[in-house]
ROROKOL-956409 format. One record per residue (C-alpha): residue number from 0; residue in one letter; chain; z, y, x. Coordinates in nm, 3 decimals. Layout:
REM residues N
@nr:NUM	rest:A	kette:A	pz:Z	py:Y	px:X
...
This chain:
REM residues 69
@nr:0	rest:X	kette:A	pz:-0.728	py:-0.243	px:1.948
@nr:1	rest:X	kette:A	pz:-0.734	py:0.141	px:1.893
@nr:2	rest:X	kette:A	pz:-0.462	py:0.291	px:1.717
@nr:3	rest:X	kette:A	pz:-0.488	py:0.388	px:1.352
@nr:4	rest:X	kette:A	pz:-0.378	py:0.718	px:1.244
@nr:5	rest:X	kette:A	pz:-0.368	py:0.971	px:0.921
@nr:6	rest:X	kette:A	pz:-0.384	py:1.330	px:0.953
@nr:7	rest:X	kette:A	pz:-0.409	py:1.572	px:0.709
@nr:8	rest:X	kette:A	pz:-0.758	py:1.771	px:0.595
@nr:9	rest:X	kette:A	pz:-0.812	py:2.026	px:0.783
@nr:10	rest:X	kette:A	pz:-1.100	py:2.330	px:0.828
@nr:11	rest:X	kette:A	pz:-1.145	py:2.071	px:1.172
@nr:12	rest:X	kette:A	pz:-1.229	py:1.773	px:0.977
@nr:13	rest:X	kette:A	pz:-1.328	py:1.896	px:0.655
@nr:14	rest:X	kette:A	pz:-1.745	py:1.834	px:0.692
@nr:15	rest:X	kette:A	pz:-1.722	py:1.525	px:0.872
@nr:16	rest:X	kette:A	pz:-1.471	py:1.384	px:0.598
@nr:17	rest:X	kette:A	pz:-1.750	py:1.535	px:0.337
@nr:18	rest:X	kette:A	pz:-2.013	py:1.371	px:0.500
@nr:19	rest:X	kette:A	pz:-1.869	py:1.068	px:0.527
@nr:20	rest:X	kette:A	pz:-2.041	py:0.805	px:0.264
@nr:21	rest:X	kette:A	pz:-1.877	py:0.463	px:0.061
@nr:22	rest:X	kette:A	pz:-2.101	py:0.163	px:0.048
@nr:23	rest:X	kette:A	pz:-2.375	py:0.141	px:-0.255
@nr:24	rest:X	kette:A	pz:-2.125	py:-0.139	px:-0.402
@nr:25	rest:X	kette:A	pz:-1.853	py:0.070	px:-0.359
@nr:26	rest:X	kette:A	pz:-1.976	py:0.397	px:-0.575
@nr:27	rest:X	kette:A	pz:-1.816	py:0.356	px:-0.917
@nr:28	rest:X	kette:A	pz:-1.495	py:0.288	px:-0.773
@nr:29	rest:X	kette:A	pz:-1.420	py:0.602	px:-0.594
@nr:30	rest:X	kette:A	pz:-1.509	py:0.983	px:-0.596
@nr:31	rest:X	kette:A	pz:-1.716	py:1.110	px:-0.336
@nr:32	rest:X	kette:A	pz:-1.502	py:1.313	px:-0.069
@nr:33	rest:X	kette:A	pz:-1.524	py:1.652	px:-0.154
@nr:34	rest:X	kette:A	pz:-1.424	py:1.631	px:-0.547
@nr:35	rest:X	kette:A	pz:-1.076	py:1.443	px:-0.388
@nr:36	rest:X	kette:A	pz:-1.054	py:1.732	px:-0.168
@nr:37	rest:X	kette:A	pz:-1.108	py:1.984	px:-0.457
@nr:38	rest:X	kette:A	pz:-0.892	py:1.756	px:-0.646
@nr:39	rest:X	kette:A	pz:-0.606	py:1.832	px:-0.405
@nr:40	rest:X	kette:A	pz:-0.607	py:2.189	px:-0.438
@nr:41	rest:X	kette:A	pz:-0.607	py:2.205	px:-0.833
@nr:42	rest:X	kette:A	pz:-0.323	py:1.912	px:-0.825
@nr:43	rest:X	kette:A	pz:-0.035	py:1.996	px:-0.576
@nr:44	rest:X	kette:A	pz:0.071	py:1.623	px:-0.599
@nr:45	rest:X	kette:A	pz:-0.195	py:1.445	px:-0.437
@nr:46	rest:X	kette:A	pz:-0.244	py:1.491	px:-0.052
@nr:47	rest:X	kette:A	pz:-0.596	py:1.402	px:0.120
@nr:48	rest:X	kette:A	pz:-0.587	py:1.246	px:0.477
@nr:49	rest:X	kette:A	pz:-0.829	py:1.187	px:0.717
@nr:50	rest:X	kette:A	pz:-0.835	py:0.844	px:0.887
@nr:51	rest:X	kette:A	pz:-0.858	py:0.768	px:1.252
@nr:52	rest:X	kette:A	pz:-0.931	py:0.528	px:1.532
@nr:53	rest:X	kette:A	pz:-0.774	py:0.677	px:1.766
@nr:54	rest:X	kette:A	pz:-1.000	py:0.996	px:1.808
@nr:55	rest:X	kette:A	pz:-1.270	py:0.867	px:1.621
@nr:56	rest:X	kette:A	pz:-1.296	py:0.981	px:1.266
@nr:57	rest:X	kette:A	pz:-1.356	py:0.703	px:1.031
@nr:58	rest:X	kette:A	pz:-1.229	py:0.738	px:0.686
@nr:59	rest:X	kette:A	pz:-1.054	py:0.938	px:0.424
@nr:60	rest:X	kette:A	pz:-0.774	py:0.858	px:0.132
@nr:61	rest:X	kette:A	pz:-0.584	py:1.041	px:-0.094
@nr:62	rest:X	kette:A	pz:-0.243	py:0.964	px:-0.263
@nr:63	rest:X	kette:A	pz:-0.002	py:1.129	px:-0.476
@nr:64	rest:X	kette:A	pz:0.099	py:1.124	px:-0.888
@nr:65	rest:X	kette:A	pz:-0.163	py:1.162	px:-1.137
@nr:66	rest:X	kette:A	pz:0.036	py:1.315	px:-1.438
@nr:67	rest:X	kette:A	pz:-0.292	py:1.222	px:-1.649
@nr:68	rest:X	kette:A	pz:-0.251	py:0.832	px:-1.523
């Protein structure tokens, strides 16, 4: 089973995380990639992470406080 790991956005992964796609189903649900990322530099509270599979890039999340929430 690979090993599952976060890392942080970097100038390294930041245009495969961009390119990176949800599922039709899955569109109103989440924003695409790179308004998160923007996201994270206008609101010091939420942090973006890239996903791996061991080396393998295969998803992105963000967390933090929305003060708007």
């Amino acid at each position: 089973m690979p090993a599952v790991h976060l890392q942080p956005v970097d100038a390294d992964s930041f245009y495969r995380v961009i390119k990176l796609k949800t599922r039709p189903e899955q569109k109103g649900f989440v924003a695409d990639n790179v308004f998160s990322i923007a996201e994270a530099k206008v609101h010091s509270t939420f942090v973006p992470l890239a996903i791996y599979a061991d080396q393998s890039l295969v998803g992105f999340t963000m967390y933090g406080f929305d003060p708007d929430a």
